[in-house]
PDB file with SEQRES, HELIX, SHEET and CRYST1 records, atoms N, CA, C and O in Angstrom:
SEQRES   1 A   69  UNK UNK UNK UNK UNK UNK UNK UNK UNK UNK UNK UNK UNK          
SEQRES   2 A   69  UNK UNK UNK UNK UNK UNK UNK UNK UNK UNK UNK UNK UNK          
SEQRES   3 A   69  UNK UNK UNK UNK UNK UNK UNK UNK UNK UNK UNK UNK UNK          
SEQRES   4 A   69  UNK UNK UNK UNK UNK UNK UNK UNK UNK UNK UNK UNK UNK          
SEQRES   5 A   69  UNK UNK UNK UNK UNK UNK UNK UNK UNK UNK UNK UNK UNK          
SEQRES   6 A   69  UNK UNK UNK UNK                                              
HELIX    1 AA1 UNK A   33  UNK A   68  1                                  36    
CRYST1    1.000    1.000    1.000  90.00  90.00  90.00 P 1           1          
ATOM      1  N   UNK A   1     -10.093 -31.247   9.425  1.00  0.00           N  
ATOM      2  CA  UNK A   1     -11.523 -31.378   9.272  1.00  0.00           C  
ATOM      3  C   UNK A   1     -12.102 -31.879  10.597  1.00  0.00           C  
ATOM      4  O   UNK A   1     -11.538 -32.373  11.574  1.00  0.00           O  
ATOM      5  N   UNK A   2     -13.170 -31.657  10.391  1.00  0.00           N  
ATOM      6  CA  UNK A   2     -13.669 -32.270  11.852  1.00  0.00           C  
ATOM      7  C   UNK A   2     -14.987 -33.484  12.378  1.00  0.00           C  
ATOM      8  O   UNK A   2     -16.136 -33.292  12.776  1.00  0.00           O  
ATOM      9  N   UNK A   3     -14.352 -34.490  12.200  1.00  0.00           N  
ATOM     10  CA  UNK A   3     -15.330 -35.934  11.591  1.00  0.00           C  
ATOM     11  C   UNK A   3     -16.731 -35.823  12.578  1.00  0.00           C  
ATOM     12  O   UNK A   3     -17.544 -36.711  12.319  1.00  0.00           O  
ATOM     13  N   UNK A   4     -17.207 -34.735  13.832  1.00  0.00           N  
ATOM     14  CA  UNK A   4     -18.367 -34.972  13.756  1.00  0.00           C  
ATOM     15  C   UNK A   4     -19.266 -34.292  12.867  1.00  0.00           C  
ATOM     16  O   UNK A   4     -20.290 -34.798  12.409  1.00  0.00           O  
ATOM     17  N   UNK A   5     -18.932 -33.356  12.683  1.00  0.00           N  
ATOM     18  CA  UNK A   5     -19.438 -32.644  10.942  1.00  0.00           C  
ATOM     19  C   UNK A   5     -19.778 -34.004  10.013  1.00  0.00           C  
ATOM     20  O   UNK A   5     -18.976 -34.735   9.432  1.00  0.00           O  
ATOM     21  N   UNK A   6     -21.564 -34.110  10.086  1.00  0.00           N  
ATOM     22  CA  UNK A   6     -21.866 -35.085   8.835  1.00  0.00           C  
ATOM     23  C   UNK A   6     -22.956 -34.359   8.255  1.00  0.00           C  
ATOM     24  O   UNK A   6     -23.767 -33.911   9.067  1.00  0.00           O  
ATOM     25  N   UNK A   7     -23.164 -34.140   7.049  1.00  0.00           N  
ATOM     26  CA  UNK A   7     -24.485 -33.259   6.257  1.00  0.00           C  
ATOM     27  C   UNK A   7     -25.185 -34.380   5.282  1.00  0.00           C  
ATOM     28  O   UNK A   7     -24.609 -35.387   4.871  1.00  0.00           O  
ATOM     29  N   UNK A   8     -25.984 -34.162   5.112  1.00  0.00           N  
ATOM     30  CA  UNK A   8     -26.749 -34.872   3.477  1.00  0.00           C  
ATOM     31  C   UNK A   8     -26.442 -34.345   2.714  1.00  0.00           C  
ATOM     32  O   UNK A   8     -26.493 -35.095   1.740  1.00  0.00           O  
ATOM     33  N   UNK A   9     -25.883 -32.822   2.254  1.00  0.00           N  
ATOM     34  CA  UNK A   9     -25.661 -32.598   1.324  1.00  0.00           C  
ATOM     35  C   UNK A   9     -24.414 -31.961   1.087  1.00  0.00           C  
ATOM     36  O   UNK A   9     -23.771 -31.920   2.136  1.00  0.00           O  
ATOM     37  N   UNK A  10     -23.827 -31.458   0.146  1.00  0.00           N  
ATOM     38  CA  UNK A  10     -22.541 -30.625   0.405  1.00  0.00           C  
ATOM     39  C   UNK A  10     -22.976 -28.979   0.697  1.00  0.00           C  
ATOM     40  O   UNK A  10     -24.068 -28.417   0.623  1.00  0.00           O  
ATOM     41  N   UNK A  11     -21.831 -28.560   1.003  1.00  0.00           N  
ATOM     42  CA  UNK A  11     -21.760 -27.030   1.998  1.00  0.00           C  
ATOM     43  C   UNK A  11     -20.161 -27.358   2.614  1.00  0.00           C  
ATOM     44  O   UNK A  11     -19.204 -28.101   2.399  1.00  0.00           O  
ATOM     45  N   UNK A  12     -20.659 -26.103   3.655  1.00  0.00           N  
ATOM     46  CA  UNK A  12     -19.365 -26.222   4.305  1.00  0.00           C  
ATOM     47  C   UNK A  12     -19.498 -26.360   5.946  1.00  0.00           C  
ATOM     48  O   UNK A  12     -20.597 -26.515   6.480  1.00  0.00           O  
ATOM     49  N   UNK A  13     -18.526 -26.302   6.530  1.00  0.00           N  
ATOM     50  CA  UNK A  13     -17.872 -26.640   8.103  1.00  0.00           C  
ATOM     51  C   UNK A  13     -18.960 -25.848   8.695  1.00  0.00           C  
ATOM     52  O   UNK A  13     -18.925 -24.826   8.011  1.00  0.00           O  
ATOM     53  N   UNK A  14     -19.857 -25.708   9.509  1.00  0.00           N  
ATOM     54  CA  UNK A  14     -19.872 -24.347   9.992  1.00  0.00           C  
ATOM     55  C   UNK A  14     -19.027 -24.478  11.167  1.00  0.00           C  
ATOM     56  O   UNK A  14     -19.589 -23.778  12.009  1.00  0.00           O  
ATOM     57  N   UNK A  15     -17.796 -25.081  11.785  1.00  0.00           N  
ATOM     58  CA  UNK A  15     -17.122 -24.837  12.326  1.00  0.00           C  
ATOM     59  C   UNK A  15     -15.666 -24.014  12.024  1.00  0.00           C  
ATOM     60  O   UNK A  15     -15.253 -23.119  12.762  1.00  0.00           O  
ATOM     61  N   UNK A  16     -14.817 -24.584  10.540  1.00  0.00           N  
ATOM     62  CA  UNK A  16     -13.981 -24.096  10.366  1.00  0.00           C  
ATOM     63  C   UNK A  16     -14.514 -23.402   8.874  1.00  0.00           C  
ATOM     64  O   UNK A  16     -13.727 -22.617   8.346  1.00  0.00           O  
ATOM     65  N   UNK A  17     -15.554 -23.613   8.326  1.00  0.00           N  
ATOM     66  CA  UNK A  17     -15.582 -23.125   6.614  1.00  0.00           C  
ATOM     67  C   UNK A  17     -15.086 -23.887   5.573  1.00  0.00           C  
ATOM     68  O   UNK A  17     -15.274 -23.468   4.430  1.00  0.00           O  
ATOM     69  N   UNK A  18     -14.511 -24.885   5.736  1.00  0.00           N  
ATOM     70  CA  UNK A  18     -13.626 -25.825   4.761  1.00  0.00           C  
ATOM     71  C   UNK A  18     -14.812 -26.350   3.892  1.00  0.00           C  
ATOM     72  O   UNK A  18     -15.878 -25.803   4.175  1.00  0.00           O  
ATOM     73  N   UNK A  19     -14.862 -27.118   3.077  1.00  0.00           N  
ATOM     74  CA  UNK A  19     -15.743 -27.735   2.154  1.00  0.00           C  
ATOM     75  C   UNK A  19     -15.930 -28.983   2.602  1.00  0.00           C  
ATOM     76  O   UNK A  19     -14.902 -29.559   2.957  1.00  0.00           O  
ATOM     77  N   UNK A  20     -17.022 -29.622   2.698  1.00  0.00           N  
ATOM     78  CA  UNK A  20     -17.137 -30.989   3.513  1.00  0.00           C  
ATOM     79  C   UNK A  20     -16.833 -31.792   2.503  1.00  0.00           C  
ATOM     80  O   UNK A  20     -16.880 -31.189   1.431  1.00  0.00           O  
ATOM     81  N   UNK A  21     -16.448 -33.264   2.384  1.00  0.00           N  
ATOM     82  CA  UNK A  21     -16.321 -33.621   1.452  1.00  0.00           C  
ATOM     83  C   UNK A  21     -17.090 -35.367   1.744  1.00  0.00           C  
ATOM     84  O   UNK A  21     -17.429 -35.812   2.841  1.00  0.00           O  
ATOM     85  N   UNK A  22     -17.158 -35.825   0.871  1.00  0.00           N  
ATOM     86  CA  UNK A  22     -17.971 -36.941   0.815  1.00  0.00           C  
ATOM     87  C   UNK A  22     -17.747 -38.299   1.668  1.00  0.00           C  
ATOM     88  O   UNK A  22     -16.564 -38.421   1.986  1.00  0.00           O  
ATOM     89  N   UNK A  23     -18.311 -39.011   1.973  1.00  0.00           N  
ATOM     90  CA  UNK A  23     -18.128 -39.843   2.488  1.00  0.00           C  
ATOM     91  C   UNK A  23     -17.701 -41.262   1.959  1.00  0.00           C  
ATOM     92  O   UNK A  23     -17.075 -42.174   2.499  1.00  0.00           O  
ATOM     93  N   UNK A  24     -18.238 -41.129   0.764  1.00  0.00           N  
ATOM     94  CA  UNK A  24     -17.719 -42.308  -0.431  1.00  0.00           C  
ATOM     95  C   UNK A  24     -17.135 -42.008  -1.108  1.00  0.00           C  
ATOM     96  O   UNK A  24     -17.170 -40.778  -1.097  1.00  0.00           O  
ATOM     97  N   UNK A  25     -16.250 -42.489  -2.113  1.00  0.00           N  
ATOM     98  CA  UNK A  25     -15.750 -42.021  -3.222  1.00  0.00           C  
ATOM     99  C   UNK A  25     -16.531 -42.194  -3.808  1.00  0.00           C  
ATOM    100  O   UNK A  25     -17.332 -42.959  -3.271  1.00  0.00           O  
ATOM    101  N   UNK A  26     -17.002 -41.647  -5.425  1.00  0.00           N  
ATOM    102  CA  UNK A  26     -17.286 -41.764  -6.480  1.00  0.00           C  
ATOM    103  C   UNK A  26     -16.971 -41.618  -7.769  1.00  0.00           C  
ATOM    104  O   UNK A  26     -15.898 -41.020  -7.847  1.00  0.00           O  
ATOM    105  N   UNK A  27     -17.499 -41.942  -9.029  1.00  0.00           N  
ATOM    106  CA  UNK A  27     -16.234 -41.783 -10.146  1.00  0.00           C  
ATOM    107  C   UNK A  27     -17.335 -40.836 -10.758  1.00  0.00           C  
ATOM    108  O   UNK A  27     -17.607 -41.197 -11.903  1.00  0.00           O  
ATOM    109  N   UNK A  28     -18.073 -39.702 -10.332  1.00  0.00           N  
ATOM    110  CA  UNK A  28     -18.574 -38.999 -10.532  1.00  0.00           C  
ATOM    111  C   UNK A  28     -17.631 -37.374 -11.286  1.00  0.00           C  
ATOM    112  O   UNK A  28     -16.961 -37.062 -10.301  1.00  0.00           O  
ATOM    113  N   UNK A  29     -17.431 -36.768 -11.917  1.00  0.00           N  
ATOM    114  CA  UNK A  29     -16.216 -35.460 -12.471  1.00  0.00           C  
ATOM    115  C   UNK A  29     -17.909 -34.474 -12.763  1.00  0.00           C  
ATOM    116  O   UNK A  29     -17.952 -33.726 -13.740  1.00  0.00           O  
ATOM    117  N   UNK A  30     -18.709 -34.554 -12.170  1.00  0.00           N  
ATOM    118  CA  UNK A  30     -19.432 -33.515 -12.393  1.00  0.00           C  
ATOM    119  C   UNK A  30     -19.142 -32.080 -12.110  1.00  0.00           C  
ATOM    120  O   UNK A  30     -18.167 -31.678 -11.475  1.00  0.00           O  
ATOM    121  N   UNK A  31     -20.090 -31.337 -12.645  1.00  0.00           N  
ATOM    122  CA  UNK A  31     -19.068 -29.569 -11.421  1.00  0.00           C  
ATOM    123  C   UNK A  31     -18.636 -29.519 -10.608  1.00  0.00           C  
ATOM    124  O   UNK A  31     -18.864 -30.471  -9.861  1.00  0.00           O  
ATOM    125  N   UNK A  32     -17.770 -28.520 -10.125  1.00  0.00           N  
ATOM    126  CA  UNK A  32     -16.979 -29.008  -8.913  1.00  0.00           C  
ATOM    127  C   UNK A  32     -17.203 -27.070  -8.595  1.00  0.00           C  
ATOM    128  O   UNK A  32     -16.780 -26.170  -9.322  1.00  0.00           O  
ATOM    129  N   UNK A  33     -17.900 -26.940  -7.439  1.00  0.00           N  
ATOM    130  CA  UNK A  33     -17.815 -25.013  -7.535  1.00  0.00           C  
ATOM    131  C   UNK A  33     -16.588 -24.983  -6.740  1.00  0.00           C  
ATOM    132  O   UNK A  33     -16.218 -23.812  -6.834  1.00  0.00           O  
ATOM    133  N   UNK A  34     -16.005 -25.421  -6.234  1.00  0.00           N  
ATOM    134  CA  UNK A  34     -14.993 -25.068  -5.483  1.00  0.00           C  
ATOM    135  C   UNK A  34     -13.647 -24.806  -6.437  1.00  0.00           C  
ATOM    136  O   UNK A  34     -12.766 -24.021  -6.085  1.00  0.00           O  
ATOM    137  N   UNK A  35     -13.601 -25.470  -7.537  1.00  0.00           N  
ATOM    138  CA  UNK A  35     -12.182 -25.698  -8.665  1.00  0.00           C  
ATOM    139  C   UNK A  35     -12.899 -24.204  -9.110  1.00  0.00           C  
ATOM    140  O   UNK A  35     -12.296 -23.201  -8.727  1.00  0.00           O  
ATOM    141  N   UNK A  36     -13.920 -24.045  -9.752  1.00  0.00           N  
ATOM    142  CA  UNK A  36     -14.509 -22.948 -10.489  1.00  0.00           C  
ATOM    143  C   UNK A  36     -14.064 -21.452  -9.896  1.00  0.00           C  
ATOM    144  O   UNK A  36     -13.694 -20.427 -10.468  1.00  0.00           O  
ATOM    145  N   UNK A  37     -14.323 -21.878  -8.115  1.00  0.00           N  
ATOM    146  CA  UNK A  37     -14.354 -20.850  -7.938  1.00  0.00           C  
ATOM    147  C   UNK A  37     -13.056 -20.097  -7.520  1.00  0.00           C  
ATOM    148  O   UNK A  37     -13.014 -18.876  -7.366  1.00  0.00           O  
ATOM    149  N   UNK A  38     -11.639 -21.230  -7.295  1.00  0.00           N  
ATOM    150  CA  UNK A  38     -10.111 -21.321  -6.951  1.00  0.00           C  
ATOM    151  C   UNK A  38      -9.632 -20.794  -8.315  1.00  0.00           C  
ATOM    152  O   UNK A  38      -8.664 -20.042  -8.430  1.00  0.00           O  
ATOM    153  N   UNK A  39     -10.287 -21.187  -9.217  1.00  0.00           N  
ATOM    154  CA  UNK A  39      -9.889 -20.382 -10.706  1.00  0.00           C  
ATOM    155  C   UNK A  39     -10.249 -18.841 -11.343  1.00  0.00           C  
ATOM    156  O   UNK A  39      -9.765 -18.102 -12.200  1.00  0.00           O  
ATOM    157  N   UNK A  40     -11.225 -18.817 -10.538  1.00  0.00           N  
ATOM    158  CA  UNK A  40     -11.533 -17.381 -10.525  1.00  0.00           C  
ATOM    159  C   UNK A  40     -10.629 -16.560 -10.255  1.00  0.00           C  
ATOM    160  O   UNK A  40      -9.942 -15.775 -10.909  1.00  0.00           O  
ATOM    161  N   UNK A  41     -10.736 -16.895  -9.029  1.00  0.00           N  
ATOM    162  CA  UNK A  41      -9.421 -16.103  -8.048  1.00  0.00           C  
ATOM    163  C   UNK A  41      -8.140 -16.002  -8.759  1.00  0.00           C  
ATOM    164  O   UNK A  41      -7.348 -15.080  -8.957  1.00  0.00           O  
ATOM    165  N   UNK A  42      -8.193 -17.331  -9.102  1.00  0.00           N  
ATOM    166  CA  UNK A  42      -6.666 -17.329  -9.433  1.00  0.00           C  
ATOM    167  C   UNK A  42      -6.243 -15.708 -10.895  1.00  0.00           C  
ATOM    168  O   UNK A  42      -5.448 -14.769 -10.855  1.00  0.00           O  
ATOM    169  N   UNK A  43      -7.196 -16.130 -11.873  1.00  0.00           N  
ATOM    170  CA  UNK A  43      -6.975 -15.239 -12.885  1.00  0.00           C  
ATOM    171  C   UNK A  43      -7.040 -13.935 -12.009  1.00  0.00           C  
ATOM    172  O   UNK A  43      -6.061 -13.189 -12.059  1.00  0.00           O  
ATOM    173  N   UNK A  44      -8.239 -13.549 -11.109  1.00  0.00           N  
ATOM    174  CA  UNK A  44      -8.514 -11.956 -10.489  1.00  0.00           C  
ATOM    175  C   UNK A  44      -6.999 -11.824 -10.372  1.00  0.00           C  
ATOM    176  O   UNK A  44      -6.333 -10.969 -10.956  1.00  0.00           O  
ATOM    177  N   UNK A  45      -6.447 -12.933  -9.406  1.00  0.00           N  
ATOM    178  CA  UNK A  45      -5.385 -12.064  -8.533  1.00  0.00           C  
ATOM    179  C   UNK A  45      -3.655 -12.373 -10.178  1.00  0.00           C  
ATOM    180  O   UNK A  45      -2.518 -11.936 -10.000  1.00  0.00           O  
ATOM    181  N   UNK A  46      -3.890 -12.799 -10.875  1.00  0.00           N  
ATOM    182  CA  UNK A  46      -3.019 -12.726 -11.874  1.00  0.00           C  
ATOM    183  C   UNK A  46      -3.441 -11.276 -12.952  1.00  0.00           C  
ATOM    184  O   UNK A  46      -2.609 -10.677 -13.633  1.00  0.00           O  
ATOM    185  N   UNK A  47      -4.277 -11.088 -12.910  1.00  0.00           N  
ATOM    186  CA  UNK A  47      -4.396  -9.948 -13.497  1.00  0.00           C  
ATOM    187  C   UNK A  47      -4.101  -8.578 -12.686  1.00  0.00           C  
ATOM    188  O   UNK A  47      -3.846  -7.508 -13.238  1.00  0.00           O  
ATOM    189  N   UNK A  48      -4.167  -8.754 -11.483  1.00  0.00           N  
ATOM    190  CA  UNK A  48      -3.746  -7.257 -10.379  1.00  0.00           C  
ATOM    191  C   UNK A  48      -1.842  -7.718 -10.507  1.00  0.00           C  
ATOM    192  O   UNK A  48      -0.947  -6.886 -10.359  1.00  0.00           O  
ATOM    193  N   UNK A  49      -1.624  -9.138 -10.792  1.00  0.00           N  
ATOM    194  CA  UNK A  49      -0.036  -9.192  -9.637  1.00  0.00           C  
ATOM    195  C   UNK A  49       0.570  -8.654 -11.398  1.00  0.00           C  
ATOM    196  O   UNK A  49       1.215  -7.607 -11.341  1.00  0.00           O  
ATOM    197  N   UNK A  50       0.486  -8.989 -12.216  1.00  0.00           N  
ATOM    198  CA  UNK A  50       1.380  -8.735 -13.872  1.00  0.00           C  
ATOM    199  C   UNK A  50       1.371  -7.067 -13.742  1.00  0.00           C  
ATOM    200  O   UNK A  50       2.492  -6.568 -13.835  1.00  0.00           O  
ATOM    201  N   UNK A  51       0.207  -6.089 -13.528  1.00  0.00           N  
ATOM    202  CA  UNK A  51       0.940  -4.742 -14.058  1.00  0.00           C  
ATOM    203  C   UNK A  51       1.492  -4.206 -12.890  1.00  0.00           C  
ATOM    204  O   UNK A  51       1.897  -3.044 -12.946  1.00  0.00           O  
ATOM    205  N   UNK A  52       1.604  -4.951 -11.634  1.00  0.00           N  
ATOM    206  CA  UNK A  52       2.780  -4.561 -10.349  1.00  0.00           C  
ATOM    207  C   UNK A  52       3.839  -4.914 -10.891  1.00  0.00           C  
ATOM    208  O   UNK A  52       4.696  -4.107 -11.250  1.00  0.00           O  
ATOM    209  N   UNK A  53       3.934  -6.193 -11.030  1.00  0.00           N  
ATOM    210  CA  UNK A  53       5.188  -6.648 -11.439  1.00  0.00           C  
ATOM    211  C   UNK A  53       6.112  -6.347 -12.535  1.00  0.00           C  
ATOM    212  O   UNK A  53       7.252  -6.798 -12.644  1.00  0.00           O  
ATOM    213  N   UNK A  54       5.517  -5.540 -13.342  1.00  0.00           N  
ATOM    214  CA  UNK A  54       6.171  -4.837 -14.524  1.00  0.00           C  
ATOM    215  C   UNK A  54       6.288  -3.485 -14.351  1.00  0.00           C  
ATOM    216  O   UNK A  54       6.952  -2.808 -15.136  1.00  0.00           O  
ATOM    217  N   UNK A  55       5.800  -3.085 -13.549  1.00  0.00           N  
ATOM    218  CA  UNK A  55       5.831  -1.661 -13.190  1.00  0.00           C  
ATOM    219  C   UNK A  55       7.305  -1.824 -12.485  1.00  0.00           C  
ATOM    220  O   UNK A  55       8.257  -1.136 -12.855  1.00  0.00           O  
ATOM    221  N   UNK A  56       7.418  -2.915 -11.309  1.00  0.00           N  
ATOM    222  CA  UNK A  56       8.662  -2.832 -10.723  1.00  0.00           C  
ATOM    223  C   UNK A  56       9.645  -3.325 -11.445  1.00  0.00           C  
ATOM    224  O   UNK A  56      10.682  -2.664 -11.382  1.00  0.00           O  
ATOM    225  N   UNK A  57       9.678  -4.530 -12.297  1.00  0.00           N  
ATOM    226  CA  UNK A  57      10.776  -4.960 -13.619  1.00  0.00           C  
ATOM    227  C   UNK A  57      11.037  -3.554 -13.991  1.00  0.00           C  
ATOM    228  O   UNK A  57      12.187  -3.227 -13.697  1.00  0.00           O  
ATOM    229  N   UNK A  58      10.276  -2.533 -14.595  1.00  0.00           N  
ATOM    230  CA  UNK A  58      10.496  -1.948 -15.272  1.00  0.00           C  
ATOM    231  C   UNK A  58      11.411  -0.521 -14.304  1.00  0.00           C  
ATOM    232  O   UNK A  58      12.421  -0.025 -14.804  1.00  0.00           O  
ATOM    233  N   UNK A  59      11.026  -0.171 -13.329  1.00  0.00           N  
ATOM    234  CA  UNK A  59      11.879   0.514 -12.707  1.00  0.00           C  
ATOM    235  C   UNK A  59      13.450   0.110 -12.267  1.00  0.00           C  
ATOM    236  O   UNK A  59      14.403   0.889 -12.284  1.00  0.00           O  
ATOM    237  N   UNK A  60      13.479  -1.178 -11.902  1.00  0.00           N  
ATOM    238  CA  UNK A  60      14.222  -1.814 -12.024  1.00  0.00           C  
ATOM    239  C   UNK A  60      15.202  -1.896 -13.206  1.00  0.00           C  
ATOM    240  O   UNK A  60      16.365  -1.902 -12.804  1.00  0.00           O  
ATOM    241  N   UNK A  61      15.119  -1.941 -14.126  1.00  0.00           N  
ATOM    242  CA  UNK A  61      16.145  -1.917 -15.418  1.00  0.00           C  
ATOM    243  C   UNK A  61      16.137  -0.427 -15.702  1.00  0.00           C  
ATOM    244  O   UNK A  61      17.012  -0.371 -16.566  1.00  0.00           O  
ATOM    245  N   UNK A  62      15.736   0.738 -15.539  1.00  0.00           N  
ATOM    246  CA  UNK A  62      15.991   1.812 -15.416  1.00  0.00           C  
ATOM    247  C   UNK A  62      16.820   2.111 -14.760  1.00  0.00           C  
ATOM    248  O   UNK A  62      17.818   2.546 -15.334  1.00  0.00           O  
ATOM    249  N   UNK A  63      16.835   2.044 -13.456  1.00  0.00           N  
ATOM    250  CA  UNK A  63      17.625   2.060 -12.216  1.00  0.00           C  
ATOM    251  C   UNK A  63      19.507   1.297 -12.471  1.00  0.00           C  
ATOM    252  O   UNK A  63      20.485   1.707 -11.847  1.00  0.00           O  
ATOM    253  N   UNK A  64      19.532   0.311 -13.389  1.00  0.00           N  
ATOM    254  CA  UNK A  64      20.378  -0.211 -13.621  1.00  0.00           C  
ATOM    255  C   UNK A  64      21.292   0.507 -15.354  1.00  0.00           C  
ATOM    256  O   UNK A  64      22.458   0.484 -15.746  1.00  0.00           O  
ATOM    257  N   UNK A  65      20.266   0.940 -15.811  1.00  0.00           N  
ATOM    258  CA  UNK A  65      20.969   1.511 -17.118  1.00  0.00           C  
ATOM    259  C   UNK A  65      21.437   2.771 -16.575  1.00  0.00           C  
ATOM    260  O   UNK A  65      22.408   3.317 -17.100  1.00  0.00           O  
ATOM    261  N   UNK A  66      20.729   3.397 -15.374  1.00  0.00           N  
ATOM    262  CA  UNK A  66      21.148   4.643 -15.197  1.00  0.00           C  
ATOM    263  C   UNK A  66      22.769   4.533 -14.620  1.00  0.00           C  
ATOM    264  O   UNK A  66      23.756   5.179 -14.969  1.00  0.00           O  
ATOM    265  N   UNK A  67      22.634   3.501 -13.644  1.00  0.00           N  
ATOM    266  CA  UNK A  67      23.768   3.356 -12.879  1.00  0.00           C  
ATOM    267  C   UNK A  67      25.714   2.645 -13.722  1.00  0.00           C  
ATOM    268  O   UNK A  67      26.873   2.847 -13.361  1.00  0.00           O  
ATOM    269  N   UNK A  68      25.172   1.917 -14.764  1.00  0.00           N  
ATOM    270  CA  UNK A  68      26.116   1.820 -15.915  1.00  0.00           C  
ATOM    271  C   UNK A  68      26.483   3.097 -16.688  1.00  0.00           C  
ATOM    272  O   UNK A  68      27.571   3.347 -17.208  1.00  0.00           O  
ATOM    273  N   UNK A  69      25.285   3.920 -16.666  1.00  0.00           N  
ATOM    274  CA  UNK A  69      25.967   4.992 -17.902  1.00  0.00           C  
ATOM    275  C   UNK A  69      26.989   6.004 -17.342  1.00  0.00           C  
ATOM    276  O   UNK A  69      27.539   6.808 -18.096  1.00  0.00           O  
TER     277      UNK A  69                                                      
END                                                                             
């Protein structure tokens, strides 16, 4: 991070893009867009990686019954 980066509000770096983060702690658990938006992703890219990955499981145990019989 880069401590001369100070804002009033939250955003991000405009040096590196990172998320600035606060200067105090607080015991605040209000929204958080950044968790929201790491979860997004996360499901997008779990829903593209499962029918690769079974496509290749599945060639895969083909490939192996063929080679036993």
């Amino acid at each position: 991070m880069h401590p001369q980066i100070v804002r009033d509000e939250p955003g991000s770096c405009p040096i590196c893009g990172m998320a600035l983060e606060p200067m105090t702690v607080t015991g605040d658990e209000g929204h958080n867009p950044e968790l929201a938006d790491m979860t997004r992703r996360f499901w997008i890219g779990l829903a593209l990686t499962v029918p690769l990955l079974g496509s290749m499981v599945g060639d895969m145990l083909r490939a192996s019954r063929c080679a036993i019989s």
